[in-house]
N, C-alpha and C positions, 0 to 999 in steps of 0.2 A: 250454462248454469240454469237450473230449474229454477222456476217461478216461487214454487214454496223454499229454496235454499234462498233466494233472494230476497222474498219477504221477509226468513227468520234472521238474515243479516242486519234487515234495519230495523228490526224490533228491537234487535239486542243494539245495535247503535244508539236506539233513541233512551233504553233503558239507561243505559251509560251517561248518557248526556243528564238525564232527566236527574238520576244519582249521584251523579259530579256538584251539581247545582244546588242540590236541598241542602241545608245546613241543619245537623238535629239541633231541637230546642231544649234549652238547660234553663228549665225551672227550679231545679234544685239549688243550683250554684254548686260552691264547695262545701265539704262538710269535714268532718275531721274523725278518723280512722285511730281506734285501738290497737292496737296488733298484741300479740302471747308475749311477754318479755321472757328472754332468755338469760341465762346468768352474765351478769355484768349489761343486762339493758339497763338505758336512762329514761326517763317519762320523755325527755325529749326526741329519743329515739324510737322511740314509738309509739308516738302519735304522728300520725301523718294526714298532711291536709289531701284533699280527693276530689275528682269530680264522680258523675258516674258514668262517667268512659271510659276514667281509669280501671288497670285490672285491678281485681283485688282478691284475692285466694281467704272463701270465706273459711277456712283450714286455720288458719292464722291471725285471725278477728275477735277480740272481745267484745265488740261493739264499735258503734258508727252513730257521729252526735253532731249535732249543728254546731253547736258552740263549742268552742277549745275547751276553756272552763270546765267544762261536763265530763271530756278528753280528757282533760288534766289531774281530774279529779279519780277518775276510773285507773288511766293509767300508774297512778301513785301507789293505788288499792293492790291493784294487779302485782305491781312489783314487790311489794310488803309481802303479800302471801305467798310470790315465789321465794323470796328469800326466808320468811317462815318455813316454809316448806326444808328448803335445801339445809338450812338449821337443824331441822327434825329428822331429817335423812341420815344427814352426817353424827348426831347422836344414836342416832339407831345402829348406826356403823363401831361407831366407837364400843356400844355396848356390847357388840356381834366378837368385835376386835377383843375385848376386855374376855368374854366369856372362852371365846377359843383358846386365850393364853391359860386362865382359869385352867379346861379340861385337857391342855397340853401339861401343864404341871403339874397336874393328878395323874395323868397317864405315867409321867417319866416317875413320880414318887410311888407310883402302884407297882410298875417295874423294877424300880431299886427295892422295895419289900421282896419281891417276886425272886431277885437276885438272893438275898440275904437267907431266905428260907429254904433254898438249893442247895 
């Protein structure tokens, strides 16, 4: 074994050791994660208590708050306006539904004219 392969082995030995040993420090503590509610979330389901070691897919995050309360409050918000939302969806659907039947009926009664004048 070469001198530099021997040195680089206990470099990385000691790196190891040296990194086994530190503990990071958490000044933050926990805090408490919003997450996107989905249909049929709970506030309780989405908010999640966190360190910052945990993962957290900022994809999926409304926000991130010390306090529950703050979490609590957010996450109530968030849900209102998805179900808002999914309300106005589903009337826009309906109006879509409504108008199709509408120009399905005018086609079959433009065709029974169509027939009649043949």
């Amino acid at each position: 074994m070469k001198l530099s392969d021997l040195r680089k082995l206990i470099i990385e030995s000691v790196n190891e050791e040296v990194l086994e040993e530190v503990k990071p420090v958490d000044e933050v503590g926990s805090f408490y994660v919003v997450e996107k509610p989905k249909k049929g979330s709970t506030k309780a389901g989405i908010v999640k208590e966190m360190t910052v070691f945990d993962n957290i897919d900022p994809k999926s995050v409304l926000g991130v708050y010390a306090k529950r309360p703050a979490a609590n409050q957010k996450a109530s918000e968030a849900i209102k306006e998805m179900e808002a939302s999914i309300k106005d969806l589903e009337a826009s659907m309906n109006e879509f539904r409504d108008a199709k039947k509408g120009i399905n009926e005018k086609k079959k009664r433009a065709a029974d004219i169509i027939k009649k004048l043949r």
